[in-house]
MARVODREN-631503 format. One record per atom (N, C-alpha, C, O): x, y, z. Coordinates in steps of 0.02 Angstrom, whole numbers, plus 50000, padded with zeros to 5 digits. Example, Ala and Ser with C-alpha at 12.3 -4.5 7.8 and 13.67 -1.06 7.14 Angstrom:
2
506604971650390 506154977550390 506604983550390 507124983450423 506424988850354 506844994750357 506455000250394 506705005750402 
END
This chain:
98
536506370359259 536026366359294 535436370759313 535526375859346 534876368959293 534386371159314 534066373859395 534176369559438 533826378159414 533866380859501 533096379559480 532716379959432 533156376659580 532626371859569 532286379259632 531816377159666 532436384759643 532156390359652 531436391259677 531016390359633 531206392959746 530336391159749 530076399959741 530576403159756 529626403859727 529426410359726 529316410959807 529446406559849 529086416559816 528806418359892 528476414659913 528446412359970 528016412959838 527246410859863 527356403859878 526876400659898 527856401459872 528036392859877 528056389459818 528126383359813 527976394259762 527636390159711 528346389959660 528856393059676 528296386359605 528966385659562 528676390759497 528076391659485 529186393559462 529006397559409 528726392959340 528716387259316 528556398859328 528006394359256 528536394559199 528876399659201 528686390159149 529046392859114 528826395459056 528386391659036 528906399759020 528676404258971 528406399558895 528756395458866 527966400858883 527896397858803 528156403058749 527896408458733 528616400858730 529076402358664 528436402558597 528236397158577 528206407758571 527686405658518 528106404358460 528686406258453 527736400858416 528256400058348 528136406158287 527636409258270 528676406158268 528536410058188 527886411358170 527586416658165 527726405858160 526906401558112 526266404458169 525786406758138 526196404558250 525946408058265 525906414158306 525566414858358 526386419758268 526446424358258 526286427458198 526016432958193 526456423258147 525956426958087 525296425158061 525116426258003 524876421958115 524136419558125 523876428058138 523516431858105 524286429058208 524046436158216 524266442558192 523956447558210 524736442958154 525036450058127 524756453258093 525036458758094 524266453358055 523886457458025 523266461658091 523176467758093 522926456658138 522536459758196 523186463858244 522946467958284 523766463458245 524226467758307 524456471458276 524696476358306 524516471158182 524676477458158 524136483058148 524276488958137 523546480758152 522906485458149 522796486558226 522616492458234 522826483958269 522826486658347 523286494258365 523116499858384 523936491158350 524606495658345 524326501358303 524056506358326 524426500058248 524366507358181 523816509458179 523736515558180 523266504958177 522486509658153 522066509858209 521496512058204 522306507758266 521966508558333 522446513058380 522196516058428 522826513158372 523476518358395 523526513358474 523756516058524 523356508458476 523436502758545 524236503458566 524666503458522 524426504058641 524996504958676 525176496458677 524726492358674 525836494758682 525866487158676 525736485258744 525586479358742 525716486958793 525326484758873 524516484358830 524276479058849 524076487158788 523336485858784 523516478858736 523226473558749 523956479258686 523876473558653 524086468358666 524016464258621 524356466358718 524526461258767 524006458558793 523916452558793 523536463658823 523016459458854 522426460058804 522006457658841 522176461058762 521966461358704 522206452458684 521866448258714 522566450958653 522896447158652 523106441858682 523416437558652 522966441658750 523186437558808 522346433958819 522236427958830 521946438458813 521086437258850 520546435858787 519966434358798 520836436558718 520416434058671 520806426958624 520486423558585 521616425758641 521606421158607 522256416658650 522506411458629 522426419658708 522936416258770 523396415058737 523676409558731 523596422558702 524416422858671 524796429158712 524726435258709 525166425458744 525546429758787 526486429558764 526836425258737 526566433558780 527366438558746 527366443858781 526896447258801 528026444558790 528416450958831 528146458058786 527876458758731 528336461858833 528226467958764 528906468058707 528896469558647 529406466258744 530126467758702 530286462558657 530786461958622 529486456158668 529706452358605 528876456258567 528926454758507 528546458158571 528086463158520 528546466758502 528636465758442 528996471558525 529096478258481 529646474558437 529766476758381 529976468958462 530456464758400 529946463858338 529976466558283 529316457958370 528926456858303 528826462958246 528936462458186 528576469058282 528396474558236 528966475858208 528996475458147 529476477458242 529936478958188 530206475058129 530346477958077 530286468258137 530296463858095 529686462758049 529776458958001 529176465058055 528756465658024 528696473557974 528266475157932 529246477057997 529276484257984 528536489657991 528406494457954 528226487858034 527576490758057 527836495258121 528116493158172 527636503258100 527796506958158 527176512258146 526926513358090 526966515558207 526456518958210 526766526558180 526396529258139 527226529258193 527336536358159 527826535858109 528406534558126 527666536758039 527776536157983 528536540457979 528496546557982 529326536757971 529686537657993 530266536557935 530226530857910 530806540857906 531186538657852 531696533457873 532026533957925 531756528457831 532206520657820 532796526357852 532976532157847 532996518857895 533826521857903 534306516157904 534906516457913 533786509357887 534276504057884 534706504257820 534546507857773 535236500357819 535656498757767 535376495557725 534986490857734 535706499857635 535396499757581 534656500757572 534346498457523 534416503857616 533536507057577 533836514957599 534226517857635 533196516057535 533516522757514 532726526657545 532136524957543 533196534057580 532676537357640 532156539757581 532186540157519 531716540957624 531126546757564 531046552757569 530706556457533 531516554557637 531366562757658 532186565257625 532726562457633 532036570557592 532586576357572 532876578157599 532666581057649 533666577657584 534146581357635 534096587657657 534216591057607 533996590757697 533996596657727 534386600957707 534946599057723 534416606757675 534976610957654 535086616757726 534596619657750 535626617457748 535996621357799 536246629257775 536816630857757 535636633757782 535926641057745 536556642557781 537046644357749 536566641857858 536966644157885 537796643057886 538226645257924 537836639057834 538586638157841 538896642857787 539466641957766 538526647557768 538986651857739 539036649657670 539456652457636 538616644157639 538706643157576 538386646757538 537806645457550 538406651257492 538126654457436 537466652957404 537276656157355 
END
């Protein structure tokens, strides 16, 4: 059952707009160039975001989008299952191998 809960201020909470799929990938190309080629912290692209087109999201549903989008700012080897890494295994002199 829903709590019918008042804030301090007297007031009732807002409830969140859920954005869809469809507009989320209106903007993914502008939050992946904010993120990567602007080096933007996801607190700037929030309000970036919030004050030019009144799309508001948590940060922990941005850093979901990016990752699902596989967009990350420091260029980083695959470690998910079945992709194959690009960085070379490290060879270990120290174990005494020949």
């Amino acid at each position: 059952m829903p709590s019918n809960r008042r804030r301090a201020s007297g007031q009732p909470r807002a409830r969140k707009h859920r954005h869809s799929n469809q507009e989320w990938e209106q903007h993914k190309d502008f939050i992946g160039h904010l993120y990567t080629d602007e080096g933007k912290k996801l607190r700037e692209i929030r309000q970036i975001m919030k004050d030019r087109y009144q799309f508001e999201a948590g940060e922990s549903t941005y850093k979901e989008r990016l990752s699902k989008w596989n967009i990350y700012k420091n260029t980083r080897p695959s470690t998910k299952k079945g992709e194959a890494s690009t960085t070379p295994p490290i060879e270990n002199s120290a174990q005494g191998d020949p």
